[in-house]
N, C-alpha and C positions, 0 to 999 in steps of 0.2 A: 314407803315402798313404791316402786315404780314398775310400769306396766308397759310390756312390746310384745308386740304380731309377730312370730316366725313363719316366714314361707320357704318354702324350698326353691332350688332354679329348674324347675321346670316342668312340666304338666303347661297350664295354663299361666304362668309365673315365669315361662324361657321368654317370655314377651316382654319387653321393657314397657310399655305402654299399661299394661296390667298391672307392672309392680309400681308404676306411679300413681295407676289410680287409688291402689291398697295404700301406699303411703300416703295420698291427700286425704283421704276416708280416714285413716287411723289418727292425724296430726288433727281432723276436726274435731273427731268424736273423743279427741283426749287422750290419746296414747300416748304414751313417751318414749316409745321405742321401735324402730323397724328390721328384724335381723332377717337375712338370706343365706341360705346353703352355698357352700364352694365344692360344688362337684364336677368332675366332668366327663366321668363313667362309675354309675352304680347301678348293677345288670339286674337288680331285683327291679330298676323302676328303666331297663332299656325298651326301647320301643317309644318315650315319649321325646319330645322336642327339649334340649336342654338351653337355656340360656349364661353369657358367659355374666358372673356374681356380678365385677366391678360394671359391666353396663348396666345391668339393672338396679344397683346402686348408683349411677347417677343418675339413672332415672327419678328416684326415688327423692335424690339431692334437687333435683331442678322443680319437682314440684312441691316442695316443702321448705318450712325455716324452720322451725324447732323441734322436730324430735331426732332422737338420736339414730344412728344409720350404721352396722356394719356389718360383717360376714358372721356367721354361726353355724360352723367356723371355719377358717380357713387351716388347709391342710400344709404348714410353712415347708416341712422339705418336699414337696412337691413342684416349688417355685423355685428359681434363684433370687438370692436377697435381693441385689438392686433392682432386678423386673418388681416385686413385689413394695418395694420400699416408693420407688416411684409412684404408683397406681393407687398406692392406702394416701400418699403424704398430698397426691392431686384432689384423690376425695375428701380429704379435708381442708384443702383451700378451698376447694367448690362448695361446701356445706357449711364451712365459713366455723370448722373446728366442735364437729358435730360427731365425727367418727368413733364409734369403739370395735376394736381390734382384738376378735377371739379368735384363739391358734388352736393348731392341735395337733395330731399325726393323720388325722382323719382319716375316713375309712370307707366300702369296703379295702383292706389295704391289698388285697390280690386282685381289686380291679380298678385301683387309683395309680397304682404303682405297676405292679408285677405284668400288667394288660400293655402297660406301653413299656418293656423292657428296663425301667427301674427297679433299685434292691428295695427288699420288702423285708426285710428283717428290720422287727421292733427298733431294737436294740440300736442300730445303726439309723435310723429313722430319729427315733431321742436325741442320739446327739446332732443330727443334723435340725432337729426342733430348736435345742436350745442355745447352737451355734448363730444360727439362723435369725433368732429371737434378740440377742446381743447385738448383732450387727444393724438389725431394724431398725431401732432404739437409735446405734450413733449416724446411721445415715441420715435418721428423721435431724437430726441435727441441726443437719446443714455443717456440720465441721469438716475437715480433712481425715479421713479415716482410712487406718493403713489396717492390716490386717493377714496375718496368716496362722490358721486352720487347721482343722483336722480334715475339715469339707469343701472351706471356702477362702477366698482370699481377695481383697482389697489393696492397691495400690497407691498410697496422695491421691484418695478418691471422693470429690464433696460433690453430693447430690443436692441441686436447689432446683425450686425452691423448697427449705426445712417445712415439716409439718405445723397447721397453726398451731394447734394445741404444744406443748414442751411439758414435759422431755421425749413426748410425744403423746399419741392416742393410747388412750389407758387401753391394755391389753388384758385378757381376760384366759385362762388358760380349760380347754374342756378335758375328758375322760371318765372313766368310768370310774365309778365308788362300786366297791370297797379297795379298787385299787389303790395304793399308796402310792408311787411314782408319780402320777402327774397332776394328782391336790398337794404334793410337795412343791412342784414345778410350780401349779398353781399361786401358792403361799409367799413363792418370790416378787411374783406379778402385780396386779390389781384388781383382778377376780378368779372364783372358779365358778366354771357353768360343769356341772357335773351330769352324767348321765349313771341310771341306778341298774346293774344285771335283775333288777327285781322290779326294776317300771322301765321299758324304754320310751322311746321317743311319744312323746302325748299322754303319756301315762303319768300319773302322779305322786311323786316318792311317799313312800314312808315317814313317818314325821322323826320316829326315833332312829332312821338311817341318816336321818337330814341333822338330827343334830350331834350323832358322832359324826359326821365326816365337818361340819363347822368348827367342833371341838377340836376336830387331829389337824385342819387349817391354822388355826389360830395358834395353837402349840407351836406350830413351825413358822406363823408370821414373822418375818422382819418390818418393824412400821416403815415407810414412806412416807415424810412429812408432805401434807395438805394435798393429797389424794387420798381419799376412804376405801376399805376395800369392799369389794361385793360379792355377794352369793346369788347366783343367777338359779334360779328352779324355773321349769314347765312344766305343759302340762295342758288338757281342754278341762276346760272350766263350763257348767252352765249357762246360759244366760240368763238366768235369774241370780239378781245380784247378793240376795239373800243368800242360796245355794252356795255362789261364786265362795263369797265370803267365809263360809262351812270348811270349802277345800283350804282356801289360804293362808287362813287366820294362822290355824295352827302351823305350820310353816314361816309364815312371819314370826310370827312367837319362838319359833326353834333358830332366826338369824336371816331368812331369808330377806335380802334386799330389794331384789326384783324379782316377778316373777314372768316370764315367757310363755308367752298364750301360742298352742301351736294345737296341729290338730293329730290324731292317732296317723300313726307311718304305714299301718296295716288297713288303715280304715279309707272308704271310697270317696272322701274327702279334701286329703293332704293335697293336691294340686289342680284345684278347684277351686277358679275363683268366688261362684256364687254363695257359697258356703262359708267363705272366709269372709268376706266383705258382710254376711249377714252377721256374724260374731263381731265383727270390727265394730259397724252401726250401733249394737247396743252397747257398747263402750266398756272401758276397764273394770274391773271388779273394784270394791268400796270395802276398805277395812275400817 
């Protein structure tokens, strides 16, 4: 099982300097993972400083070599593919093929969307997810890619340079369980990071929701030879490793792969850095 710090962009975290010092902190004390929010209006946290993901992702790239680094999660039809295809395929040459790449429709969707005059219907959102998602994939290429759309369209268009990693950065898909739609979405991928209507964000699922929704993944897996798939869970964990261990275990046990150290979304901590950095210090939990 593997172990990453989520922070959100912004509180103390819109600061690129912040989010390099959590990344050196977390790559010393052993982590293996660094993930950041892509927002860039959610009116429940307006009023703070927001910073933009991909700079404070290279932030995070310039002061670190091995742990892994990407959005959690990025909201795809909010972008146009080549702007977005660009900016993932740069941070992976920069981190030298470090990247993983979680999508989603993300949300709130009436102030991600609907707030700057985009459509905000699911349903048309979806397909532009998994339009969106396709085309990723062959620009990370580096090939000639033509294209036309329900959403978007491509002309003899080669973006270089190709992403290091191929057939790109493994992509991880989030939503909400007991949703079916997008742990289907998920299961085409090479993760799901799921969120539970019965724990949000920092909260810690249910062990027996965790292992139907792995069960209804894997039913719908198609394999991918020599990429493994993952189950991302979070959640705040003690820092007593013992403790840690109590929450985990049985979750490990139910499939999870990694799990996501983050802090409560309601709680007076989420965008604080002295409080994260004191979690980061005492290091990953120990299965």
């Amino acid at each position: 099982m593997r172990f990453s710090i989520n922070i959100p962009n912004f509180g103390d975290f819109a600061d690129p300097r912040n989010v390099a010092t959590v990344a050196a902190a977390a790559e010393q004390a052993g982590w293996d993972g660094l993930f950041v929010w892509d927002h860039v209006l959610h009116r429940r946290h307006q009023g703070r400083p927001f910073g933009d993901p991909w700079m404070l992702l290279t932030a995070a790239a310039l002061a670190t070599s091995r742990i892994r680094l990407g959005p959690l999660l990025t909201p795809v039809p909010r972008y146009r593919p080549e702007q977005l295809a660009r900016q993932v395929a740069t941070l992976d040459g920069l981190s030298g093929g470090r990247v993983i790449f979680a999508a989603g429709l993300g949300g709130p969707i009436e102030d991600e969307y609907r707030s700057f005059g985009d459509a905000a219907e699911p349903p048309v959102l979806a397909e532009r997810l998994d339009e969106g998602l396709e085309l990723l994939r062959r620009f990370w290429s580096g090939e000639s890619v033509d294209h036309r759309g329900g959403h978007y369209e491509a002309r003899d268009v080669t973006l270089l340079p190709a992403s290091v990693q191929q057939p790109g950065p493994p992509v991880w898909i989030g939503g909400f369980w007991p949703r079916r739609s997008p742990m289907r979405r998920a299961a085409r991928w090479d993760g799901a990071v799921p969120l539970f209507e019965t724990a949000r964000h920092g909260q810690v699922p249910d062990v027996a929701e965790v292992r139907d929704l792995v069960d209804f993944v894997r039913k719908h897996r198609t394999a991918e030879a020599g990429r493994p798939f993952e189950f991302v869970l979070g959640g705040a964990t003690p820092l007593d490793a013992a403790r840690a261990k109590d929450v985990i275990g049985p979750l490990h046990d139910a499939g999870a792969t990694w799990w996501d150290e983050r802090q409560l979304q309601l709680g007076p901590d989420l965008d604080r850095l002295p409080p994260v950095l004191r979690r980061i210090e005492a290091g990953p939990p120990v299965i």
